[in-house]
Kinemage of the C-alpha trace (Angstrom):
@kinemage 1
@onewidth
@group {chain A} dominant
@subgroup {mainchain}
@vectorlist {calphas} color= white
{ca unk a 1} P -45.139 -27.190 67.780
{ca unk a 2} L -43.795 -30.286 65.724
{ca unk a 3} L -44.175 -28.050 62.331
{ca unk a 4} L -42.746 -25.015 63.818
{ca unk a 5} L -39.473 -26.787 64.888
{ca unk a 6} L -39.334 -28.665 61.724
{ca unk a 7} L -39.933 -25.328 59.355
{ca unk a 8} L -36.808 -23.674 61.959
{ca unk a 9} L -34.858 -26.887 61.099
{ca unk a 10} L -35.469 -26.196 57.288
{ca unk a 11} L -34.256 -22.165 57.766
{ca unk a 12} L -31.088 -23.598 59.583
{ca unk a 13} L -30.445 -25.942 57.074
{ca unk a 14} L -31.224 -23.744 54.625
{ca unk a 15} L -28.732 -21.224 56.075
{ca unk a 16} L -26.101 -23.304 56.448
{ca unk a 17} L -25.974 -24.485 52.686
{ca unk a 18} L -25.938 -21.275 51.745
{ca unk a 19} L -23.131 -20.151 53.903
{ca unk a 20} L -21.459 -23.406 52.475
{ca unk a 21} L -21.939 -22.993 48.892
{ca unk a 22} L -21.028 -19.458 49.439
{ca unk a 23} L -17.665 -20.580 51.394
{ca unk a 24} L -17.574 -22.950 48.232
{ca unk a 25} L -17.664 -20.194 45.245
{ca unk a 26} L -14.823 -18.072 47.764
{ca unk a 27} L -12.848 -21.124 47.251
{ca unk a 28} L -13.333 -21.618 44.009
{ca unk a 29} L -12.776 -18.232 43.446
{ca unk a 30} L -9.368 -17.917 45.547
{ca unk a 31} L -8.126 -21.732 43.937
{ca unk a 32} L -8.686 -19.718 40.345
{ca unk a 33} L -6.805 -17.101 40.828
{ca unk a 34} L -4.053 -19.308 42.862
{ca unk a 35} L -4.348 -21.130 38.823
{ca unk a 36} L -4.030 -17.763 36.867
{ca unk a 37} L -1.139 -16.365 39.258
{ca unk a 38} L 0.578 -20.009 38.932
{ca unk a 39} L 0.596 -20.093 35.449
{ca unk a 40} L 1.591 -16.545 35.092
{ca unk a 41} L 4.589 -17.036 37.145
{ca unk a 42} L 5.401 -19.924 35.043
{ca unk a 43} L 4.786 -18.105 31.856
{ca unk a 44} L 7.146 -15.907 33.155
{ca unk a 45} L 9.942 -18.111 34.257
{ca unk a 46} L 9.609 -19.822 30.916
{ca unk a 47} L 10.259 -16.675 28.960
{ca unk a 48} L 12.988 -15.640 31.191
{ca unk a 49} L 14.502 -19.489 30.921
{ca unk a 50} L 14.218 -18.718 26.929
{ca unk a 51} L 15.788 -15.661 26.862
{ca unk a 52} L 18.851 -17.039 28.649
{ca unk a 53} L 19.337 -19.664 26.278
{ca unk a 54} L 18.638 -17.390 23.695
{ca unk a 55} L 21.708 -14.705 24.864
{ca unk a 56} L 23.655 -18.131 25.727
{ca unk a 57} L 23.138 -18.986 21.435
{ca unk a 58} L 23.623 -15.308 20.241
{ca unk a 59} L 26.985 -15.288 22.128
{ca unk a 60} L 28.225 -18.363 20.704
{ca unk a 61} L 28.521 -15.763 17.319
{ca unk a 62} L 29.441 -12.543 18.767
{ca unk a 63} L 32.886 -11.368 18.495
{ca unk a 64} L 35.228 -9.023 18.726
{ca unk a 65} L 36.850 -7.061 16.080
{ca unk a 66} L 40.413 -6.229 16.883
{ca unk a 67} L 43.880 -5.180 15.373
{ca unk a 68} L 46.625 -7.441 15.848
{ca unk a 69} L 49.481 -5.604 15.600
{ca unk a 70} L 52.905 -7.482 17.623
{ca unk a 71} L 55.091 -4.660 17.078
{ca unk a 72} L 53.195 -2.175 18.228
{ca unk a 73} L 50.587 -4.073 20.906
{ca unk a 74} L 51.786 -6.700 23.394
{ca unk a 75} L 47.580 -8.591 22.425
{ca unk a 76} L 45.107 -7.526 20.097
{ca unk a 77} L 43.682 -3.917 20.191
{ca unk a 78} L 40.012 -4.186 20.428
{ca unk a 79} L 38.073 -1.938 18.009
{ca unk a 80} L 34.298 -2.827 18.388
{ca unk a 81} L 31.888 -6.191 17.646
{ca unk a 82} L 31.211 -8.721 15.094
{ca unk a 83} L 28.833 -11.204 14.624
{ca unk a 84} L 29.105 -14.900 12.544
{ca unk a 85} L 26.856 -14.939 9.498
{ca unk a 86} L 26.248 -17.324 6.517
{ca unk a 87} L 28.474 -21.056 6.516
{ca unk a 88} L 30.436 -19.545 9.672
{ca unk a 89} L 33.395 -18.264 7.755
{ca unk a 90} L 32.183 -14.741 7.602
{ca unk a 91} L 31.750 -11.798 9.978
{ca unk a 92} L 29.421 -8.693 9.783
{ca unk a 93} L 30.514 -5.803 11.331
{ca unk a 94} L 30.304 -1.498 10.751
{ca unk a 95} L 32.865 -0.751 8.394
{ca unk a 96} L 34.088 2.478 10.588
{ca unk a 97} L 35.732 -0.300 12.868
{ca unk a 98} L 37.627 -1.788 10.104
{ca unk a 99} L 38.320 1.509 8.257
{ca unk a 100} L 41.818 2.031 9.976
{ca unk a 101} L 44.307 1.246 7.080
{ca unk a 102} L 47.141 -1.416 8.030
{ca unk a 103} L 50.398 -0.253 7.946
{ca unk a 104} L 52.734 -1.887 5.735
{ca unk a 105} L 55.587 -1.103 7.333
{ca unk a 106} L 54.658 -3.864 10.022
{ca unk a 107} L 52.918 -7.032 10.531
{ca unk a 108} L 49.100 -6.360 11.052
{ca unk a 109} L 45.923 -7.984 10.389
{ca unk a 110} L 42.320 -7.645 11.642
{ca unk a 111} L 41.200 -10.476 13.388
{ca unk a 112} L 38.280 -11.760 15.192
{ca unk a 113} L 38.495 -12.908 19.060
{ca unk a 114} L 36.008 -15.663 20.207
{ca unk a 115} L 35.334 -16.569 23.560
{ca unk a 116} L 35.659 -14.440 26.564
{ca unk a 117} L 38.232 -13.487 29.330
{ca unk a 118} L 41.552 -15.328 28.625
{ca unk a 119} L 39.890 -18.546 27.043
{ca unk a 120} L 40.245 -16.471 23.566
{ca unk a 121} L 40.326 -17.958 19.775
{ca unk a 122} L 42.339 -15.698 17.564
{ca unk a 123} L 41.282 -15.655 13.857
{ca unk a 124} L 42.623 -13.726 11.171
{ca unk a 125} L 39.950 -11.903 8.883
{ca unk a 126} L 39.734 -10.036 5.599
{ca unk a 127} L 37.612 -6.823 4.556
{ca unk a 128} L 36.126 -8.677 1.125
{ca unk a 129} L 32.867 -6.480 0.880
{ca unk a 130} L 31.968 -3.002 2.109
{ca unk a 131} L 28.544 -0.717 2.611
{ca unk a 132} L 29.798 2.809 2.853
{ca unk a 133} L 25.796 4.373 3.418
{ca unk a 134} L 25.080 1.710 6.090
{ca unk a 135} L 28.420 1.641 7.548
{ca unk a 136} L 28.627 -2.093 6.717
{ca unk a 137} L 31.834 -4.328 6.317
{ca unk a 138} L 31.572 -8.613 5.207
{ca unk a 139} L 35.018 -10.007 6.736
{ca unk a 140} L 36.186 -13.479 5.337
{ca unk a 141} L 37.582 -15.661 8.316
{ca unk a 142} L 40.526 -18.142 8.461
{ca unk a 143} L 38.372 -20.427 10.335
{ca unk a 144} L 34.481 -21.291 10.867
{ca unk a 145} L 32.751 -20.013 13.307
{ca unk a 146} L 29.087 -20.525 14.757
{ca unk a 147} L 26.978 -18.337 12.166
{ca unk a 148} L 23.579 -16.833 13.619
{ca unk a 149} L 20.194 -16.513 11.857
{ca unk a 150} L 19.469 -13.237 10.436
{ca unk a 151} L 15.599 -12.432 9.952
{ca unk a 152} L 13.393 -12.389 7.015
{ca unk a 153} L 10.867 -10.232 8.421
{ca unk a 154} L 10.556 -6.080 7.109
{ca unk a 155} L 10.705 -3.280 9.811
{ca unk a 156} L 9.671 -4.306 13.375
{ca unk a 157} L 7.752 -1.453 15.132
{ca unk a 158} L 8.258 0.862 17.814
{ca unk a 159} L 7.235 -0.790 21.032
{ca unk a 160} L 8.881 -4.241 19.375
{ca unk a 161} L 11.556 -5.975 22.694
{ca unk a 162} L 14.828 -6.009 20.933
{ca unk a 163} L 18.376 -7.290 22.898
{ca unk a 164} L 22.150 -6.895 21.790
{ca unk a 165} L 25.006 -8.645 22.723
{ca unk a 166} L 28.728 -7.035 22.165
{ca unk a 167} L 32.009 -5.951 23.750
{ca unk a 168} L 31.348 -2.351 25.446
{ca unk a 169} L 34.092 -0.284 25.874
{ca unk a 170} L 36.447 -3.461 24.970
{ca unk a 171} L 39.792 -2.086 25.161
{ca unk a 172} L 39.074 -1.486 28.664
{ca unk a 173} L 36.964 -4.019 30.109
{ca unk a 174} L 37.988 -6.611 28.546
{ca unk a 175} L 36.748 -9.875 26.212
{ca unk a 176} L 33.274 -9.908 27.886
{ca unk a 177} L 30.353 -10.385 26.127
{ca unk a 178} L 27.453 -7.996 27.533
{ca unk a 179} L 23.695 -8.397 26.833
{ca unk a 180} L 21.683 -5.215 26.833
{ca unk a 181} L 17.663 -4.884 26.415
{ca unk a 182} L 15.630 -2.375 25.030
{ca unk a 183} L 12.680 -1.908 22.303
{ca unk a 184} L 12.331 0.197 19.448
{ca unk a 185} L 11.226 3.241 20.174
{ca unk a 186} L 11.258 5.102 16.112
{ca unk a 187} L 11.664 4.525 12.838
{ca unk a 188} L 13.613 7.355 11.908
{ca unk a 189} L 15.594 8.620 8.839
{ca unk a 190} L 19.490 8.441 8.704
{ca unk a 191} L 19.949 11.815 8.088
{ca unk a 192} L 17.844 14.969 8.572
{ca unk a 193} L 18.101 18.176 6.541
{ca unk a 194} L 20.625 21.000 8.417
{ca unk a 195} L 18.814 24.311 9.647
{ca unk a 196} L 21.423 26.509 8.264
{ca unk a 197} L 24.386 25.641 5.844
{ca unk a 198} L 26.988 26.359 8.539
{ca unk a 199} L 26.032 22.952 9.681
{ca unk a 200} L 26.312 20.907 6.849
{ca unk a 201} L 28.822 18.375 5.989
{ca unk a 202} L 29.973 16.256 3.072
{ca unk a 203} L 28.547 13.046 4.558
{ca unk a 204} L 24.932 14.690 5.303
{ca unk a 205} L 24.897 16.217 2.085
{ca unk a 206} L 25.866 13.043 0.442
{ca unk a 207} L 22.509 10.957 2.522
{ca unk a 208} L 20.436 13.589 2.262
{ca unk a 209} L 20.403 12.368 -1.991
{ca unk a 210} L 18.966 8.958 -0.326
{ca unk a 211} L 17.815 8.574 3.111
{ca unk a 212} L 17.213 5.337 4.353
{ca unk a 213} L 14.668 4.520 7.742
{ca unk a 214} L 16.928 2.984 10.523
{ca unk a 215} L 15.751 1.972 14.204
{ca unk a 216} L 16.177 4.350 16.808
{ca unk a 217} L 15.988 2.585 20.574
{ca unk a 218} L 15.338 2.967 24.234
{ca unk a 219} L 18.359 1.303 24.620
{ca unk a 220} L 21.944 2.392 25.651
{ca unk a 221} L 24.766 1.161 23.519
{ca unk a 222} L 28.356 2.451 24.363
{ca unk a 223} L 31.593 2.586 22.156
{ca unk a 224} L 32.600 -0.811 21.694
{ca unk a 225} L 29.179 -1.833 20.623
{ca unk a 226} L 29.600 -0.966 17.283
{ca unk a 227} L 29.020 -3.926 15.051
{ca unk a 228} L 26.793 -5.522 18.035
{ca unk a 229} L 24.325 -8.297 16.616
{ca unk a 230} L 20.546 -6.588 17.683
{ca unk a 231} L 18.345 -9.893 17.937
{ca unk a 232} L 14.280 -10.700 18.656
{ca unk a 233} L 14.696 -11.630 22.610
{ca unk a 234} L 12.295 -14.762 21.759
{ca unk a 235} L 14.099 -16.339 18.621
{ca unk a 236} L 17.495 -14.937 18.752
{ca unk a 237} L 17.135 -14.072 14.916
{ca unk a 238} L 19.075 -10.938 14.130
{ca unk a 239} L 17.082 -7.400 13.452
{ca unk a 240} L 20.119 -5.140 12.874
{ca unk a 241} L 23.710 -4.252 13.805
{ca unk a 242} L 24.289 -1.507 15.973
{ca unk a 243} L 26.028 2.004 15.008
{ca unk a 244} L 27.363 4.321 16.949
{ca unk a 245} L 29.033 6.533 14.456
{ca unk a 246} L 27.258 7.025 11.398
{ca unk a 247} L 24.051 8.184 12.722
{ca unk a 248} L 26.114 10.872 14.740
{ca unk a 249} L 27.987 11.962 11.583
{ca unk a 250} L 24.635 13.172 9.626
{ca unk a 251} L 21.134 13.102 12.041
{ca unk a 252} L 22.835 14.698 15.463
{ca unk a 253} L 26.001 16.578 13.574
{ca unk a 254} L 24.569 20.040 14.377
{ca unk a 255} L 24.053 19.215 18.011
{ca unk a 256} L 26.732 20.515 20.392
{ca unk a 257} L 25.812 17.694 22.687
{ca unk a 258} L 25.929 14.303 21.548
{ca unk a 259} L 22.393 12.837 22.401
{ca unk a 260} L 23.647 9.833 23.543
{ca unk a 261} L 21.046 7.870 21.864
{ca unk a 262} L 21.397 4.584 20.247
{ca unk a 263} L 20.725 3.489 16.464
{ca unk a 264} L 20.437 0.202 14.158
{ca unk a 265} L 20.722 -0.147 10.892
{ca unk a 266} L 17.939 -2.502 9.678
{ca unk a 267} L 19.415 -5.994 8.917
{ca unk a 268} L 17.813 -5.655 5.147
{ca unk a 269} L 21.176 -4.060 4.516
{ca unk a 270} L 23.281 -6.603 5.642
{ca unk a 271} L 21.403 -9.599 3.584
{ca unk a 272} L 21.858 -7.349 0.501
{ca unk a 273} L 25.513 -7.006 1.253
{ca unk a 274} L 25.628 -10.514 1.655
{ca unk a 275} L 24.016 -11.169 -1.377
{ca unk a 276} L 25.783 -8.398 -3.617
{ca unk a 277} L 29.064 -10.570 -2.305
{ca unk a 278} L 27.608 -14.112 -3.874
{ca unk a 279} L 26.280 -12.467 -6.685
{ca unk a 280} L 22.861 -12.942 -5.917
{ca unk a 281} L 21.790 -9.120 -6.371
């Protein structure tokens, strides 16, 4: 009798560490994914944390590129975007938002507005440089600005987060910086070959000699955005400027419907027409 209740007592003890160590592992299993789901949501916060500092930075050197014009404009007529490059006295921005001559008949000067909403700095700037086939203009400023950094690296990749930071539809909403997020979805070519010469135009014909790749994106810029910095979400380095004329002009020309899709032009361009300017080519 003795050994038979002491072999039961072994089963039930038996049992129960079982059931304990097995009630052990399910804890150990639930505390490890409590870990993995902790240090996700972290991860994530981080990365949200940095890409708020990152649009705070990027802002800093956005402007806007406007006409100011007192005879003819009570304020500044707001043409499209800029961004700071190089020692802070210069601006990058697409040369179609420059392109409208001044009159000389009256007082008028582009100029660059930093800041946002009323808190604005007016600065007067000078076309010094142009890029006709990338749409590119260098502007010299009366004052320095905060300058961003503009990235060494080649073509990113489809798939590759990009953001952009600019004054959409500025003449109407105002001097308000607004951050848009996207990725690149092609490398494309800045001009594709017309399927009948009804639809052919001087500038096509004139790219077609020497097509460059550009970024196409999942991204939705709107007029205003022209001259927009496009930056790496992470680093804030910029990738290109965004165009939202030039592409139009010779790759969607023979469309009767404007795609509505939204293009960069590779910030290569941009270092070269910074470095044709200081003689460095």
């Amino acid at each position: 009798m003795k050994n038979s209740s002491r072999k039961r007592c072994t089963v039930s003890n038996v049992l129960v560490l079982a059931r304990f160590l097995k009630m052990v592992g399910s804890l150990n299993k639930l505390m490890g994914f409590c870990t993995i789901f902790l240090l996700a949501t972290s991860t994530h916060l981080r990365a949200e944390q940095q890409f708020i500092d990152v649009v705070e930075s990027v802002t800093k050197s956005t402007v806007a590129i406007a006409l100011d014009a007192p005879y003819k404009h009570a304020s500044p007529r707001v043409l499209g975007t800029g961004f700071i490059v190089d020692d802070g006295s210069y601006a990058i921005t697409n040369y179609h938002v420059v392109s409208e001559p001044l009159d000389p008949k009256y007082v008028e000067n582009y100029v660059v507005l930093s800041g946002e909403g009323t808190v604005v700095k007016k600065i007067k700037a000078e076309i010094i440089k142009i890029d006709l086939k990338h749409d590119l203009a260098l502007l010299k400023l009366d004052s320095i600005l905060t300058p961003v950094a503009l990235s060494s690296k080649n073509m990113l990749r489809p798939g590759t987060d990009i953001a952009f930071t600019g004054f959409p539809i500025g003449a109407i909403l105002g001097i308000y910086p607004a951050t848009h997020r996207g990725y690149v979805s092609a490398i494309t070519p800045d001009a594709i070959p017309a399927m009948n010469s009804q639809q052919l135009n001087l500038k096509m014909m004139e790219r077609l000699d020497s097509v460059s790749l550009i970024y196409q994106l999942d991204a939705t810029a709107y007029p205003g955005n022209s001259g927009s910095p496009m930056y790496e979400p992470r680093t804030g380095e910029v990738i290109g400027v965004i165009n939202k004329v030039l592409v139009k002009d010779t790759k969607e020309s023979a469309l009767s419907s404007p795609t509505g899709i939204s293009y960069a032009i590779p910030v290569k361009f941009v270092i070269k027409l910074l470095e044709s300017n200081f003689g460095k080519d």
